[in-house]
C-alpha positions in Angstrom: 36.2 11.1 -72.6 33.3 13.3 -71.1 31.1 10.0 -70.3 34.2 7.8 -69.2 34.6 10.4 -66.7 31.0 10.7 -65.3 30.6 6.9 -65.3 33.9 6.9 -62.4 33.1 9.2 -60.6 29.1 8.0 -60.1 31.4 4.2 -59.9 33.3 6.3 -56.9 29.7 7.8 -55.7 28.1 4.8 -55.3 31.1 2.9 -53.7 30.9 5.9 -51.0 27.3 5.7 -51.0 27.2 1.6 -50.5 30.1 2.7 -47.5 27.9 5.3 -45.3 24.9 3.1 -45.8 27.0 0.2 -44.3 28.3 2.1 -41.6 24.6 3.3 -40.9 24.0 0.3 -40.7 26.4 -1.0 -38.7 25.5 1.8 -36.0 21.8 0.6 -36.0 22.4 -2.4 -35.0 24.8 -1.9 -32.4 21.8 0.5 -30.8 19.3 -1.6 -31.5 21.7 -4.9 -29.6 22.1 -2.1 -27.1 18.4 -1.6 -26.4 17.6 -4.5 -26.4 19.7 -5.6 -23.5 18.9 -2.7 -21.6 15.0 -4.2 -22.3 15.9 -7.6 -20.6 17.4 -5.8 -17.6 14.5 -3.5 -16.9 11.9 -6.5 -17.3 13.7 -8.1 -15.1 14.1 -5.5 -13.0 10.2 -4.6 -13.8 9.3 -8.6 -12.7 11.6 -7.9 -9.7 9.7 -5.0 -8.3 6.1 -6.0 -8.8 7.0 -9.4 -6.8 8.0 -7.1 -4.3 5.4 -5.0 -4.6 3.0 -7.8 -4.0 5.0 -9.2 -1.1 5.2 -5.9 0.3 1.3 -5.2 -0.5 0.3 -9.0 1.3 2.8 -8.0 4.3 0.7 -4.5 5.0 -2.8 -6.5 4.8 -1.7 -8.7 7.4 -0.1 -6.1 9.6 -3.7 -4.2 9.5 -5.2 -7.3 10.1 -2.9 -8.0 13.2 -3.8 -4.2 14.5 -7.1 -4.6 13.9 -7.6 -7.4 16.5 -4.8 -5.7 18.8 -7.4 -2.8 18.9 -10.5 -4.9 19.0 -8.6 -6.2 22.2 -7.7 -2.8 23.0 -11.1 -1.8 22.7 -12.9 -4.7 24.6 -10.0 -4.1 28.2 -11.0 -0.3 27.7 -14.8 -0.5 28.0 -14.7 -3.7 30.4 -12.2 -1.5 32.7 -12.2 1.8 34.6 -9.3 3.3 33.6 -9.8 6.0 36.8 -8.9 3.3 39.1 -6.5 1.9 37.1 -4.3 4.6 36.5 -4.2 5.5 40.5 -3.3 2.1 41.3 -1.0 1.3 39.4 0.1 4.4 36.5 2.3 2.0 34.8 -0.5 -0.2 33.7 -1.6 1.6 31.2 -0.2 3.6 28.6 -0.9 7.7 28.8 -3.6 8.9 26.4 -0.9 11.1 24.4 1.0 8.1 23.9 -1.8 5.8 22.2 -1.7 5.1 18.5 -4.2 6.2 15.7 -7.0 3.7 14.5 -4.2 2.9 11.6 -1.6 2.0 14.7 0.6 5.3 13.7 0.8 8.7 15.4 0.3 10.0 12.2 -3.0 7.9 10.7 -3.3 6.2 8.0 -0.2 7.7 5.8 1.9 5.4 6.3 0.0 2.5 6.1 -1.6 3.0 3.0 -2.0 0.0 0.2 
């Protein structure tokens, strides 16, 4: 009677057991199919950003290229002109010394412009 006894309740044990572990299971898998969609959205949103980050990147080298000539032009009308004259002929002409740009073509320098 003793042993009849023990073997249904480890029957009833293992039934539990084979349950939770199923259930476990069942939870793991719904995290990992959770993961790994959140995975293929941030790759994608990963791919996304470093496309723009290039874009961005090749748009900055061509805008320092652009002020670069501006201020080799810049550079060339300011030592082939007086400025004296210029500014009491005409004080429009020319732009006031406080409002010129920085080598990097901000009043701040090269902060902004930075790669």
């Amino acid at each position: 009677w003793k042993r009849q006894q023990r073997m249904i309740k480890n029957r009833e044990s293992a039934c539990l057991s084979r349950k939770r572990k199923k259930e476990y299971l069942q939870s793991v898998e719904t995290k990992l199919a959770i993961s790994s969609e959140q995975n293929i959205h941030l790759l994608r949103d990963n791919d996304d950003l470093r496309k723009q980050n290039g874009s961005l990147k090749n748009e900055n080298t061509l805008l320092r290229e652009a002020l670069d000539r501006l201020n080799s032009v810049l550079g060339n009308l300011t030592s082939t002109t007086d400025l004296g004259k210029l500014e009491e002929s005409d004080p429009t002409s020319i732009p006031p010394r406080t409002s010129r740009l920085t080598r990097r073509g901000h009043p701040h320098g090269s902060r902004v412009l930075r790669s």
